[in-house]
C-alpha positions in Angstrom: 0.0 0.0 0.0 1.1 3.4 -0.8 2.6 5.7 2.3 0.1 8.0 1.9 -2.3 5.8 2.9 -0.4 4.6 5.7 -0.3 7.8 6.6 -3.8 8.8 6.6 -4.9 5.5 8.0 -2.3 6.2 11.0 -3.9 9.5 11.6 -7.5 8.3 11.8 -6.8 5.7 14.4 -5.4 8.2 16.6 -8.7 7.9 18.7 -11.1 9.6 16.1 -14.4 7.7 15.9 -13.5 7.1 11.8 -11.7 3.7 11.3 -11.0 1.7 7.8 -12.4 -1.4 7.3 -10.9 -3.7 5.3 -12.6 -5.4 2.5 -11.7 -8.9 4.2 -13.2 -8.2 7.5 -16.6 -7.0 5.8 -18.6 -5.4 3.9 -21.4 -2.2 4.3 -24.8 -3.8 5.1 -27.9 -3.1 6.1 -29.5 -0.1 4.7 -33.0 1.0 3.4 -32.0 2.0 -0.2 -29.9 -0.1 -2.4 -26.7 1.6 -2.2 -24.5 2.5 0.6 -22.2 5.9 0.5 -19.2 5.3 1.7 -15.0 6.6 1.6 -12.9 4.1 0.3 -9.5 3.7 -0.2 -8.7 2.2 -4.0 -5.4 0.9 -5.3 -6.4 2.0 -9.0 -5.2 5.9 -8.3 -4.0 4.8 -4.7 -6.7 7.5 -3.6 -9.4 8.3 -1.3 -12.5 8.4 -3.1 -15.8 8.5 -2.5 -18.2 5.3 -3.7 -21.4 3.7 -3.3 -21.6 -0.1 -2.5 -24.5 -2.1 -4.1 -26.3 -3.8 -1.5 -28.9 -6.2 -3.7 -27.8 -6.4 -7.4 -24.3 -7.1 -8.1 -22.9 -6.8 -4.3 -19.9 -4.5 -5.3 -18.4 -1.1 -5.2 -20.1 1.6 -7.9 -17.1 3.3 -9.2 -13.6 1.0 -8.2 -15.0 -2.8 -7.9 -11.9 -5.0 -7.1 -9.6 -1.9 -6.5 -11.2 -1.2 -3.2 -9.1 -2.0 0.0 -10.9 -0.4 2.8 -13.7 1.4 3.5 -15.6 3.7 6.3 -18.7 5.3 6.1 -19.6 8.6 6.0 -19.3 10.2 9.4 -22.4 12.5 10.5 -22.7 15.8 8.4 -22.3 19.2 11.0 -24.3 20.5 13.3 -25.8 24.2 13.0 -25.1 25.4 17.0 
C-alpha cells in the first residue's frame, strides 16, 4: 500500500471515531436504499474516493470494484449550533 495511505490510516486511528475497514473483514450492510455511501480507499489511483456499494444487485463497489481495499462510512454531516 502506498505511504500516503499509511499515513492517513495512522492519523484516523489516533482515537477519532473514523476507522478503515478492510474489505476482508466485511462489507457495508444493512441499509433501506440499495446503495450505501461510503469513503474508500482504492489501489487503482492509490486515492481516497468516494463510492457507493450495491447492496442487492451485483454486491460491489459503484465506481472501483476490485480496487477497493478499505472502507468507512460517511461520518455525521455538522451540526448548526
Amino acid at each position: 500500500m502506498s505511504d500516503k495511505f499509511e499515513e492517513f490510516v495512522s492519523a484516523e486511528d489516533g482515537g477519532g471515531s473514523m476507522k478503515w475497514i478492510s474489505v476482508k473483514d466485511g462489507l457495508p450492510d444493512g441499509s433501506v436504499c440499495d446503495f450505501v455511501e461510503c469513503i474508500v480507499f482504492e489501489t487503482l489511483n492509490n486515492k481516497v474516493q468516494h463510492d457507493y456499494f450495491s447492496l442487492h444487485l451485483a454486491k460491489s463497489w459503484n465506481h472501483y470494484g476490485k480496487h477497493v481495499t478499505h472502507w468507512m462510512p460517511l461520518p455525521e454531516p455538522p451540526k448548526d449550533e
